[in-house]
C-alpha positions as semicolon CSV with decimal commas, in nm:
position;residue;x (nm);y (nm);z (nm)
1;X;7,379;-0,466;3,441
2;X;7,566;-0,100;3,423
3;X;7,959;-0,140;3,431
4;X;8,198;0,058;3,696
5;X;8,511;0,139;3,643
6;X;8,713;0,190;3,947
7;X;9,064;0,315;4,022
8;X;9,249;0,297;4,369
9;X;9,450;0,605;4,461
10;X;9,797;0,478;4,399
11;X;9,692;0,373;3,999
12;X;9,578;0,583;3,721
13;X;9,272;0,560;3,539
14;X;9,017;0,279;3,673
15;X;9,142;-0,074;3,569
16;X;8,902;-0,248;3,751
17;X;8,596;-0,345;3,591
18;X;8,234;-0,416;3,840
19;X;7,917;-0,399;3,789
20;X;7,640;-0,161;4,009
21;X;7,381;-0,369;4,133
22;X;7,152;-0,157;4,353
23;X;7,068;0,181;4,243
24;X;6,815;0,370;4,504
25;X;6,526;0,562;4,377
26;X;6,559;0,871;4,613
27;X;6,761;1,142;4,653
28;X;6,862;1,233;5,013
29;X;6,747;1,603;5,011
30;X;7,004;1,705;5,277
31;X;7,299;1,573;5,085
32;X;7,200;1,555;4,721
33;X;7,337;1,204;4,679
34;X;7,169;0,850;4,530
35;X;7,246;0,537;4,743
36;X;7,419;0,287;4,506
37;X;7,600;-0,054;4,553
38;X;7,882;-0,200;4,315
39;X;8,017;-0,529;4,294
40;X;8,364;-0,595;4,205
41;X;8,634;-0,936;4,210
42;X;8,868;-0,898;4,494
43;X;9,043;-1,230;4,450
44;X;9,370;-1,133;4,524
45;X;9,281;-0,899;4,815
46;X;9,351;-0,595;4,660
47;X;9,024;-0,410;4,802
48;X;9,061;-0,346;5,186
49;X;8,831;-0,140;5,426
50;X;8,967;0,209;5,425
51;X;9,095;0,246;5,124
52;X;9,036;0,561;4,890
53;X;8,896;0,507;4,531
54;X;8,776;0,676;4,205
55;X;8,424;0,525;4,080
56;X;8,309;0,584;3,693
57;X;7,993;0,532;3,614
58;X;7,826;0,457;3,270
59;X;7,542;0,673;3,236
60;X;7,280;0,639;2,910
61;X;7,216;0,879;2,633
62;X;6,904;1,162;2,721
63;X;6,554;0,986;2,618
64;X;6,209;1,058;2,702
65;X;6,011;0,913;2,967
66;X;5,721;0,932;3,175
67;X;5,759;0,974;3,525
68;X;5,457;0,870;3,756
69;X;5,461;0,984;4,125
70;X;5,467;0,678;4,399
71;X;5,196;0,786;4,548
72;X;4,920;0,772;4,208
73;X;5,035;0,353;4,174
74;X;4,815;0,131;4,397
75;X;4,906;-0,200;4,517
């Protein structure tokens, strides 16, 4: 699993430590942006709808891959 790091908007840096579990393999064309989902403990309630946060996410080193269009993999 990829770590997150995230920081609410009253505390510096991102002391809170989750982990993504959904990453989705489009980009929305109109808006440029990856659909993602991130799990983190909220045991003591700290995380409330509304609220305004900083997300860091670990990204990997460049390496070479092939990429093979959806359409050329059968079922």
């Amino acid at each position: 699993t990829t770590p997150v790091y995230l920081g609410l908007s009253n505390e510096t840096g991102n002391p809170h430590l989750g982990q993504m579990n959904f990453v989705d393999n489009q980009v929305n064309p109109r808006t440029g942006t990856i659909r993602g989902r991130a799990v983190f403990d909220n045991a003591d309630g700290s995380f409330t709808p509304g609220l305004y946060a900083r997300l860091k996410l670990v990204g990997s080193g460049t390496y070479s891959a092939v990429l093979i269009n959806d359409e050329a993999v059968g079922t």
